[in-house]
Phi, psi and omega in degrees: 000125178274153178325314180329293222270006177271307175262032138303304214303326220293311168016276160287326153308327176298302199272008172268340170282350168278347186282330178276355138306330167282321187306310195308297171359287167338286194290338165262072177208326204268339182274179186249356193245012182239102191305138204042035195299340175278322178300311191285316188280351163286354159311274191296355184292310202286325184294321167327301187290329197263331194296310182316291162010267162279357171293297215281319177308342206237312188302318181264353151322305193243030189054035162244031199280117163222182177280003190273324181311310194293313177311308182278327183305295180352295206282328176291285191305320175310307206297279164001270188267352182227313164325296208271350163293287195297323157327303197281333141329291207279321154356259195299001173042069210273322171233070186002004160227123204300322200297280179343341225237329187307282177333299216270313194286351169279327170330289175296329170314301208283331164311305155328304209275339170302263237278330160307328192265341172304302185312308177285009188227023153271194190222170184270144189228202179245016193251142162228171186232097183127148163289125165328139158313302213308309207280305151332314186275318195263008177280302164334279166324301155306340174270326153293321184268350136326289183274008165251002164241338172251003177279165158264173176228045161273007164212070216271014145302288200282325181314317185299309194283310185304320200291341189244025153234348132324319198259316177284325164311304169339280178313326168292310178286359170268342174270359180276181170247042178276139202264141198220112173298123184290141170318287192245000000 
């Protein structure tokens, strides 16, 4: 195989290994024996996030941009930024009443997955439309490892009503059409 055709691969190597940081994600969420198991996994969210990065810079850097590449980065990015952030919400029960807190992470699924397929049937711009999921998922994350090391849960009202309007805000700005300057 000549070089050309060794970096069309990396792309798509790059975005099935970030989906497959989110599948691990899952599975260290589902065991019981690995201590701060919520930090590795907001961990493995952000490594997600720079591999998303560089999936999508190095396709079109080196023209190897296609269209199955644009699909599996989508399908990377759900399990990756929008599954596995809201598992780790309802994981940590961050405030002890699951429906609301339930409610608001399918809001963000459904929100993610609109905005992922709004994104694939646009052509690339210097623009995103919307907050990205990459960005949705690890701001999501990052507010989990924050209210599961400074909150108290002495009041599982006001804890509920800030986290599923935090989740639900999220969700509103990835469906929204606020123009977001692209990095790269």
């Amino acid at each position: 195989m000549n070089k050309g055709k060794i970096i069309k691969h990396i792309p798509n190597s790059l975005t099935m290994t970030n989906m497959l940081l989110g599948f691990a994600s899952i599975i260290i969420l589902m065991r019981t024996d690995l201590p701060r198991k919520e930090l590795i996994v907001v961990v493995l969210i952000m490594i997600g996030g720079v591999l998303d990065f560089f999936d999508g810079y190095i396709a079109r850097k080196f023209n190897a941009a296609t269209n199955i590449g644009k699909q599996l980065d989508s399908f990377a990015d759900l399990v990756t930024f929008g599954i596995v952030p809201v598992c780790l919400v309802n994981y940590l029960a961050l405030c002890g009443h699951a429906i609301p807190i339930a409610v608001s992470s399918g809001a963000f699924l459904i929100a993610g997955t609109y905005r992922l397929a709004r994104h694939n049937t646009n052509e690339f711009s210097s623009h995103f439309t919307g907050l990205p999921i990459p960005a949705a998922g690890i701001i999501l994350g990052i507010y989990c490892i924050i209210h599961s090391s400074w909150v108290t849960y002495r009041h599982p009202d006001l804890c509920t009503l800030i986290t599923t309007t935090f989740i639900v805000l999220l969700s509103i700005l990835m469906v929204s059409r606020v123009k977001i300057k692209r990095v790269l």
